[in-house]
C-alpha positions as CSV (number, residue, x, y, z in Angstrom):
1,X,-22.9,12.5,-19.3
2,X,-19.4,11.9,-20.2
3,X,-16.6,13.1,-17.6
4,X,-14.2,15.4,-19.9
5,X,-11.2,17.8,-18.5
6,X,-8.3,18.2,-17.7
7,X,-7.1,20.0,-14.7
8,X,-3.6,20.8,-13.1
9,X,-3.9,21.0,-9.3
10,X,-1.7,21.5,-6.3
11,X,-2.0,18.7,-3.2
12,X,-1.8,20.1,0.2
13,X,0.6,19.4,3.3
14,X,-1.9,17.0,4.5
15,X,-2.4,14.9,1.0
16,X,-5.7,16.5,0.3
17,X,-6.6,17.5,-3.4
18,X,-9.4,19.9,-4.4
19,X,-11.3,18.3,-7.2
20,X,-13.4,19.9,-9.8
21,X,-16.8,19.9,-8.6
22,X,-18.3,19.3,-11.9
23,X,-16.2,15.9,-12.3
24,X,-16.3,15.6,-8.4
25,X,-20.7,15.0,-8.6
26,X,-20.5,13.0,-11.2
27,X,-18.5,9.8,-9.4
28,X,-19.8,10.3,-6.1
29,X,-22.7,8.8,-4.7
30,X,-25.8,10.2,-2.6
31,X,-23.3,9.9,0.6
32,X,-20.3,11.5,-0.9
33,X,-18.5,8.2,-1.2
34,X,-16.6,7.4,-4.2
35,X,-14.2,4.1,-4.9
36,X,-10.6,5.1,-5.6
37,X,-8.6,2.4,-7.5
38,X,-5.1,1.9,-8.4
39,X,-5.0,2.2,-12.2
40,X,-1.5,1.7,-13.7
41,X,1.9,3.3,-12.0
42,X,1.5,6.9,-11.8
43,X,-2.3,7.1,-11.8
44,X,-5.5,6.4,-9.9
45,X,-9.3,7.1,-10.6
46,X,-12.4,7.4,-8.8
47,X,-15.2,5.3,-9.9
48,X,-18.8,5.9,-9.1
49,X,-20.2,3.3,-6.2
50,X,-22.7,1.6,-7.8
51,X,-20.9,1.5,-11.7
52,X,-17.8,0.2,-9.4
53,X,-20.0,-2.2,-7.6
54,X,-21.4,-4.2,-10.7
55,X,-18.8,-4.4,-12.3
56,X,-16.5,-6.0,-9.6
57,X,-19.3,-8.3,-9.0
58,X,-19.7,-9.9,-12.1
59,X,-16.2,-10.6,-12.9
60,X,-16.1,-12.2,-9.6
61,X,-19.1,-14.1,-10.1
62,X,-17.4,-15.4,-13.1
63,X,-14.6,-16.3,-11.7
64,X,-17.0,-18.4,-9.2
65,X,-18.4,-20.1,-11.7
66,X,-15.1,-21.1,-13.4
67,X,-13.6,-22.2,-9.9
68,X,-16.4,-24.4,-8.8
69,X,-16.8,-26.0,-12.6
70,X,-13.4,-26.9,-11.6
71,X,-11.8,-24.7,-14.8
72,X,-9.2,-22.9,-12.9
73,X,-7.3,-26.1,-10.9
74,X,-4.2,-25.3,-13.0
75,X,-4.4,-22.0,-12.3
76,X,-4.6,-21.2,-8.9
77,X,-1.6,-19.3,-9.3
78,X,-3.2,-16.6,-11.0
79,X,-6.2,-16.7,-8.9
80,X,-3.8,-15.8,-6.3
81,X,-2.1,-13.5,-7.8
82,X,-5.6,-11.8,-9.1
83,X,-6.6,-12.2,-5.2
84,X,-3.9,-10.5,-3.9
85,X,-4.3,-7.3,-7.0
86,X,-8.2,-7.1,-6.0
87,X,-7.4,-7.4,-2.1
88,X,-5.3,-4.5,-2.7
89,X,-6.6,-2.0,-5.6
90,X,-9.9,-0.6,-4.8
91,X,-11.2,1.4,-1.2
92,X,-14.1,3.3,-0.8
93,X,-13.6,7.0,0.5
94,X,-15.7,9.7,1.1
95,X,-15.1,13.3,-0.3
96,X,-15.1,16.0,2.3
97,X,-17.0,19.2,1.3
98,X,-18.2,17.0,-1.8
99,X,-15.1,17.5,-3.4
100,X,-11.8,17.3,-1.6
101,X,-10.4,14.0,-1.8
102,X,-7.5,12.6,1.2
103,X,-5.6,10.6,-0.9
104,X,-4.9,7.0,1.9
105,X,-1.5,5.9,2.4
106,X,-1.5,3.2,0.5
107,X,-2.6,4.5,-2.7
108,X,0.4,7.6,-2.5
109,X,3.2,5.9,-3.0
110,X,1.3,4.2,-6.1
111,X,0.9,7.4,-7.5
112,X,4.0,8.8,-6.5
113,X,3.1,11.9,-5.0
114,X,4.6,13.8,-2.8
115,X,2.5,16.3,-0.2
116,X,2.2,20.2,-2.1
117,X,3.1,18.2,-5.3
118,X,1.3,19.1,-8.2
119,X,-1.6,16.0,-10.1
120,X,-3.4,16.9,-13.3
121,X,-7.3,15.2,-12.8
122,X,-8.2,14.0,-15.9
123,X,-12.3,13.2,-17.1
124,X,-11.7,10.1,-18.6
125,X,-15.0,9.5,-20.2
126,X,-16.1,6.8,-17.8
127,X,-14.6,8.0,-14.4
128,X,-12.0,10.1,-13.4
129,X,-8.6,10.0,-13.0
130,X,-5.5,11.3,-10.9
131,X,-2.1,11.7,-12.6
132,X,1.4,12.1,-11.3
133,X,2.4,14.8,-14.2
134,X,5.4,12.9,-15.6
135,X,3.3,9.5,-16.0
136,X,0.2,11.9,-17.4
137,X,3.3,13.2,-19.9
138,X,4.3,10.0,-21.2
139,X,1.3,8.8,-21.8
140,X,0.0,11.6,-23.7
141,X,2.9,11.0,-25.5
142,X,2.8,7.6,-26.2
143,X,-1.2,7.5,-26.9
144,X,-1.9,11.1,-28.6
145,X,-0.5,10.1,-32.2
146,X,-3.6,7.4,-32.2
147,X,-6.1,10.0,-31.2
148,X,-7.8,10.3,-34.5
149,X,-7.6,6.6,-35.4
150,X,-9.0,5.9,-32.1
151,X,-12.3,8.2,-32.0
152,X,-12.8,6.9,-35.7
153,X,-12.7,3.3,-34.4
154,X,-14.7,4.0,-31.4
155,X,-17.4,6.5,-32.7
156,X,-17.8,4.3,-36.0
């Protein structure tokens, strides 16, 4: 099923935010854990386990391969620097009640929230995403005029 919505909601005193539970089931595991990632500024999503999970470890595995076929020698640079994003971008979390989310430290100040601040959660096909409103704005903004040449290209 494909995660759809969008949904204004107020954080609490102690960084915790209410998501739907619709959305909420469908990126959680068996457990109640869900990944939480750093997306761009302003936003952060919540990936399913397992879909998290493969994904990671075949990019990873690929970058492996490329290291030890000795491709990468004049870049290790940017395998640093792709370290030291991937060190830093992902944590697993568990959702209290199934669907009330603590957003961690580190991944506040990313998003640029502020504790009773408001966050618009957003089904974004594939997982689901949390919005600091003015970054949600602009990039509603900036993408909405390519809406219809973007389903056409996609559902094509």
């Amino acid at each position: 099923m494909l995660l759809r919505g969008e949904y204004w909601r107020t954080m609490d005193d102690r960084f915790r935010l209410m998501l739907p539970s619709e959305l909420a089931e469908m990126v959680t595991d068996e457990t109640g854990d869900v990944i939480l990632a750093k997306e761009r500024a302003g936003c952060i999503s919540l990936w399913r386990p397992g879909l998290w999970q493969q994904r990671l470890e075949s990019g990873v595995a690929l970058l492996q391969q490329k290291i030890d076929a000795g491709r990468m020698e004049q870049r290790w640079g940017e395998v640093q620097r792709l370290g030291r994003l991937l060190s830093t971008r992902h944590q697993t979390v568990r959702l209290a009640n199934r669907s009330r989310l603590l957003i961690p430290e580190g991944f506040r100040g990313f998003l640029g929230c502020a504790a009773g601040g408001e966050l618009v959660v957003v089904g974004a096909v594939i997982c689901v995403e949390i919005w600091q409103p003015d970054a949600w704005h602009a990039v509603l903004r900036d993408e909405m005029p390519e809406f219809g040449q973007l389903f056409k290209h996609l559902t094509e």
